[in-house]
N, C-alpha and C positions, 0 to 999 in steps of 0.2 A: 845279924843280917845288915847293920848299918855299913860294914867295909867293904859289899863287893855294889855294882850296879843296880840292884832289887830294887833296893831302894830310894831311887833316881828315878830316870825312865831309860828303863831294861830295852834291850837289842839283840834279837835272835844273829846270831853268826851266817852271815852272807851266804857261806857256802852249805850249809845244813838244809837238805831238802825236804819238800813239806807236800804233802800228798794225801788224797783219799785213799784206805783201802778197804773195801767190802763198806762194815757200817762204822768203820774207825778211823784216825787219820792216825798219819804217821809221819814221824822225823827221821833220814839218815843222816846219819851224824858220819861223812866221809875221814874225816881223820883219825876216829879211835873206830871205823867199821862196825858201829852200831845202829839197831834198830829201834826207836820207838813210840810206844804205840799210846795215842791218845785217845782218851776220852772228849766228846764234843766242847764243855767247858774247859781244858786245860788247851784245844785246837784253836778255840777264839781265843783264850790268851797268846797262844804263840802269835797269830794274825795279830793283834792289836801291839805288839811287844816290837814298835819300829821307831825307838829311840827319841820319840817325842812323847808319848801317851808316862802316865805315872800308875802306879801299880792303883791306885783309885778310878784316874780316868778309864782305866783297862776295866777294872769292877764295872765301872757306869756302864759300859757297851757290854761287856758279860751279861751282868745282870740284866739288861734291856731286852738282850736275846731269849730268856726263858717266858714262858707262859703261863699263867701269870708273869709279868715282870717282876721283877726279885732287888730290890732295891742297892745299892753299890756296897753300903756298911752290911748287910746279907752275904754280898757273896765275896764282899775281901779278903778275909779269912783262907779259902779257897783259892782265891787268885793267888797272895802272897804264897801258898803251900805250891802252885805250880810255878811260880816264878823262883822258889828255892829251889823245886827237883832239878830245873832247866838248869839253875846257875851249876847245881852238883855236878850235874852231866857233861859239864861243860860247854852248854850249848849258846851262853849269854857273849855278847862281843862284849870284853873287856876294857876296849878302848874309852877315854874319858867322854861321857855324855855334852851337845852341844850346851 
């Protein structure tokens, strides 16, 4: 995971669109005509994944949002696993982080 963006701070691709639908959210991913569908904690990482946050700070706001709060070293693990499916999907902007 150290050679693509994950590992930095991650950037959802500009043109990838992000939406509620029913009790899920969802990404279209207009270049490869894909749909997909997120669970609430992989939705706040996509929200939080705007090229300045680091896959920790991304945890700290995750984790904030659960109730009980769920501490950032709780819910990294988690983060870092949606931040790999995004990269798969190709849905991470490649370009070199500021």
């Amino acid at each position: 995971m150290d050679d693509h963006p994950v590992t930095e701070r991650p950037r959802g691709r500009s043109d990838v669109i992000f939406r509620p639908l029913d009790d899920s959210w969802v990404l279209f991913d207009p270049k490869a005509e894909q749909l997909h569908v997120l669970n609430l904690s992989a939705a706040l990482v996509w929200t939080h994944m705007d090229g300045e946050n680091s896959p920790g700070s991304i945890a700290e706001a995750v984790g904030s949002a659960f109730n009980p709060p769920q501490t950032a070293a709780q819910v990294l693990p988690d983060v870092q696993a949606a931040l790999e499916r995004f990269w798969e999907a190709g849905l991470l902007d490649s370009a070199p982080n500021r």
